[in-house]
C-alpha positions in Angstrom: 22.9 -31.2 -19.6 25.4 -28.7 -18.3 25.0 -28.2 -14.5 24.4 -24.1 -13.4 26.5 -23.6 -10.4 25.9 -20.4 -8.2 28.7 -18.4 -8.1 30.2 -18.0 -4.3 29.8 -14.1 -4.5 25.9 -14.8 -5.0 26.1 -16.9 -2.1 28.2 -14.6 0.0 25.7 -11.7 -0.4 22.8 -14.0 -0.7 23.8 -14.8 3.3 24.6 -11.4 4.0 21.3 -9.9 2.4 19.4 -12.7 4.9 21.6 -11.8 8.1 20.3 -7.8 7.6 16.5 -8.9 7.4 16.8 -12.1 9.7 18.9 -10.7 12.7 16.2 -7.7 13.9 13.7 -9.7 13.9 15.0 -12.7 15.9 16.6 -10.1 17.9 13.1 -8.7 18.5 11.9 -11.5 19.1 13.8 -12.4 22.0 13.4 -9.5 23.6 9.4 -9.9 23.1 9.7 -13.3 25.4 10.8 -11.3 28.4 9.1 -10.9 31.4 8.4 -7.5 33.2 8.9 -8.9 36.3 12.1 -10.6 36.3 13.7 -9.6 33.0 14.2 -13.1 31.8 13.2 -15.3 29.0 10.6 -16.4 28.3 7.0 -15.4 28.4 4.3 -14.9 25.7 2.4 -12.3 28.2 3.1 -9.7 26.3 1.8 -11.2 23.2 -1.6 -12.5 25.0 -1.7 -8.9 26.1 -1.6 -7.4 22.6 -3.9 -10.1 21.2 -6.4 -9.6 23.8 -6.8 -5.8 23.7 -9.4 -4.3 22.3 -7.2 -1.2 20.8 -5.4 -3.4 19.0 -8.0 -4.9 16.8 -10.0 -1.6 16.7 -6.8 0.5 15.0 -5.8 -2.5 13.0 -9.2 -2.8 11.1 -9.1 0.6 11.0 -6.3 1.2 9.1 -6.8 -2.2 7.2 -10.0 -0.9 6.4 -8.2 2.8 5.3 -6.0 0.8 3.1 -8.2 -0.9 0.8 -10.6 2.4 0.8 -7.4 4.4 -0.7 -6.1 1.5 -3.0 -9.9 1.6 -4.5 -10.3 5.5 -5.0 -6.4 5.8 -6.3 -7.0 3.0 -8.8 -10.8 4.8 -10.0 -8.7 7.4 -10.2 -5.9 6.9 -11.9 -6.2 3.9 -14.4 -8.3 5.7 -16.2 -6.4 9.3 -16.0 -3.3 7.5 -17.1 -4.6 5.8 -19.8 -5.9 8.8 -21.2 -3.2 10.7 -21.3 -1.1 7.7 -22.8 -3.8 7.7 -25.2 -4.6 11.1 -26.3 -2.1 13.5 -24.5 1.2 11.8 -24.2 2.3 15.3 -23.7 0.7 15.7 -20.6 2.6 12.6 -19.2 5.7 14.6 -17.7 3.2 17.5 -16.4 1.3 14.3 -14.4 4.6 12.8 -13.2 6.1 16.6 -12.2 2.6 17.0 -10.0 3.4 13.3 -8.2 6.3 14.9 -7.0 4.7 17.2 -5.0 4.1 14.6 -2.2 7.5 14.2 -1.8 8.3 18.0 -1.4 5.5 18.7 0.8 6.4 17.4 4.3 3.4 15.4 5.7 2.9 18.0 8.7 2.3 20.7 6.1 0.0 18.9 4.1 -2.2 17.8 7.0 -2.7 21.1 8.6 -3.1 22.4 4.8 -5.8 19.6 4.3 -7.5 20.7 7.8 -8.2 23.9 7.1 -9.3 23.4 3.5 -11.9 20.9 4.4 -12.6 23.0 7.7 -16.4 23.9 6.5 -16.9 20.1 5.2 -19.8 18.3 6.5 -18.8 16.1 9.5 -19.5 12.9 8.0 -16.0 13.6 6.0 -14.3 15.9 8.1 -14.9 14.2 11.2 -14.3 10.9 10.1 -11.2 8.5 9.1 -12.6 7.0 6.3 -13.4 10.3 4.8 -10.6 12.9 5.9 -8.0 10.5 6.3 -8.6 8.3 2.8 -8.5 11.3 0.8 -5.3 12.5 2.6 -4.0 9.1 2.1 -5.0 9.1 -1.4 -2.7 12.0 -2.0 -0.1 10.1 -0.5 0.0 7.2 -2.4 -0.5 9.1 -5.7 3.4 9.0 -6.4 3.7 5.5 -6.0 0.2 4.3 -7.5 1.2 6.7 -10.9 4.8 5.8 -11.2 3.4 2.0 -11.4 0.4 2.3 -13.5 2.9 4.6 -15.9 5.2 2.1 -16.1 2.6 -0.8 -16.7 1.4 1.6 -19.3 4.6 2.1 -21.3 4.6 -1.7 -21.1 1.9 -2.4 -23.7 0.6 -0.9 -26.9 -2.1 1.3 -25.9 -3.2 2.6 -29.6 -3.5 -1.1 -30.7 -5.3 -2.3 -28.3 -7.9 0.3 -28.0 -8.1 0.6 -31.9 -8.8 -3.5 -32.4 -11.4 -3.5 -29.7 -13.1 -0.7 -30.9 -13.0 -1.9 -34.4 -14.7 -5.0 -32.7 -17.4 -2.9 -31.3 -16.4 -2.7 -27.6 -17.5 0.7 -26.0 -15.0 2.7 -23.9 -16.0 1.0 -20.7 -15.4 -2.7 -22.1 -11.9 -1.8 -23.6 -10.5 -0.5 -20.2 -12.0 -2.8 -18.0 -12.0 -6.0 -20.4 -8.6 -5.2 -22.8 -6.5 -3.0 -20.7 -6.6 -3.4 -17.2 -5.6 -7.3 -17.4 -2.6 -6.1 -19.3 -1.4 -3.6 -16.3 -2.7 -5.9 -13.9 0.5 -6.1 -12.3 1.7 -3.1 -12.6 -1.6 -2.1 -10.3 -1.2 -4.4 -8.0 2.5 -3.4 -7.1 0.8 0.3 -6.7 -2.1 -1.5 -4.6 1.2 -2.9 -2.4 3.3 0.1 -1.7 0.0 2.1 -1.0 -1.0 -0.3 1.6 2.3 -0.3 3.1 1.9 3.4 3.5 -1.7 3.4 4.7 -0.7 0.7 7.5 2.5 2.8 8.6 1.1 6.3 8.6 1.6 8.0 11.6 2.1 12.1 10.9 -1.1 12.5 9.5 -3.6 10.2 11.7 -2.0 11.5 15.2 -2.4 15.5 13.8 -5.5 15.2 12.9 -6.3 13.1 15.9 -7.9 9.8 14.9 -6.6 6.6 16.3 -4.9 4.3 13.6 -2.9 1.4 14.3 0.5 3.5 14.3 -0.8 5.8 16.6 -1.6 2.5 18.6 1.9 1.3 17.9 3.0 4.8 19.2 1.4 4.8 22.1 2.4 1.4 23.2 6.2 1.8 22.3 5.9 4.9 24.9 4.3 2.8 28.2 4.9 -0.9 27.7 8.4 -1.8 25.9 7.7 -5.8 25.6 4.8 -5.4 24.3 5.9 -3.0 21.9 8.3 -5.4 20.7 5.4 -7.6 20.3 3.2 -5.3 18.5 6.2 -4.9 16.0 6.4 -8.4 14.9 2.7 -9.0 14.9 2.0 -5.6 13.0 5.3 -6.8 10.6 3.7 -10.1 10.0 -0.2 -8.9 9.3 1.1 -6.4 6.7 3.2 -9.1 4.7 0.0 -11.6 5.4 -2.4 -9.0 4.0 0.0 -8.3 1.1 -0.1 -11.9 0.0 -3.6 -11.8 0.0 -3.9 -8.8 -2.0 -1.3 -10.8 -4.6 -3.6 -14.1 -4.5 -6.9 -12.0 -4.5 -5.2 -9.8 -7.7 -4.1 -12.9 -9.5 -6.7 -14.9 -10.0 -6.4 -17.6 -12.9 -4.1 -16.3 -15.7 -5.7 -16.5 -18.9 -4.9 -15.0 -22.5 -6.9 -11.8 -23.2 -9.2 -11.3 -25.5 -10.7 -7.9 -27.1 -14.2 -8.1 -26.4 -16.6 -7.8 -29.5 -19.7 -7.1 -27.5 -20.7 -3.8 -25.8 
């Protein structure tokens, strides 16, 4: 067999690429091992401080808890919307991608004093609450980046067949999207389900203007009156987020089998 050597250029850039992503974070790191008191290396105090605070783990499961709230509501929401209009009004498609634009134009400050007084008169269990107030704000948020995914798994597959030869076969509407097509766009929702928890867990404009205490707002607060720890708090907030990632890809995975079209309703 013929050998596949990397070409040098890959290797130059490949190093390069590495260096970028490698160098703040050891660079970080260092400056996390300091000591307050004598400005030399090296300490863990100010991670034992971060661990051992209370704030910490109350904003953290917060927002974790915020995360997986909007990822479930944007993906009742949208799977089936999408595969609707793929299905029946593939006209509509640019009108729905035009309206997940609107995130982007709208500055987060405008939208959350927009959001406050629209849901002014709401009952206080939503209005007065993160995981009401804040998920559906969030939920807006995430919309570009939840559609643009679920579109693109979409325009992946063939939609008419599929839904045609499972209904031939006797599978109501329910078992054909949950049973035929979601498993086909199953990674196409899961890269939505990433970039929305990546938003969720580094939202800061939103959460501090409407005054609820998420972990940015933590992170915030602690860059402001403690800078070793906040060094700290950056790596371990860096390394939960990639952690809880992986976990969403493992838990999303599962065992990869061939699908079937369900004959039974």
């Amino acid at each position: 067999m013929r050998r596949r050597w990397i070409a040098p250029s890959a290797i130059v850039w490949l190093v390069v690429a590495s260096a970028f992503f490698l160098i703040p974070l050891i660079a970080t790191f260092l400056f996390s091992l300091q000591s307050l008191q004598t400005n030399k290396c090296c300490t863990s105090a100010a991670y034992s401080l971060i661990i051992h605070s209370h704030q910490f783990w109350h904003t953290i499961r917060l927002s974790f808890v915020l995360a997986l709230e909007t990822i479930a509501i944007s993906l009742l929401l949208f799977v089936p919307t999408v595969y609707w209009v793929h299905l029946r009004v593939p006209r509509f498609r640019p009108v729905l991608g035009f309206m997940a634009l609107v995130p982007f134009v709208v500055p987060p400050i405008i939208l959350v004093v927009g959001l406050l007084n629209l849901y002014k008169g709401a009952p206080s269990w939503f209005y007065d609450k993160p995981y009401g107030f804040l998920a559906t704000a969030y939920v807006i948020l995430a919309f570009p980046y939840m559609f643009f995914s679920l579109d693109a798994g979409f325009r992946a597959i063939d939609v008419h067949t599929l839904t045609e030869a499972s209904q031939n076969l006797g599978a109501s509407w329910r078992t054909t999207l949950v049973r035929v097509i979601l498993p086909n766009i199953r990674v196409a929702a899961l890269g939505g389900s990433f970039l929305t928890l990546a938003i969720v867990m580094g939202e800061f404009t939103i959460a501090s203007l409407s005054t609820f205490q998420t972990f940015p707002t933590y992170i915030q607060f602690v860059n402001e009156t403690q800078p070793y720890e906040a060094a700290a708090l950056s790596l371990l907030s860096f390394l939960i987020v990639w952690a809880a990632m992986l976990a969403l890809l493992f838990v999303g995975r599962g065992r990869p089998r061939p699908v079937q079209v369900a004959a039974t309703r």
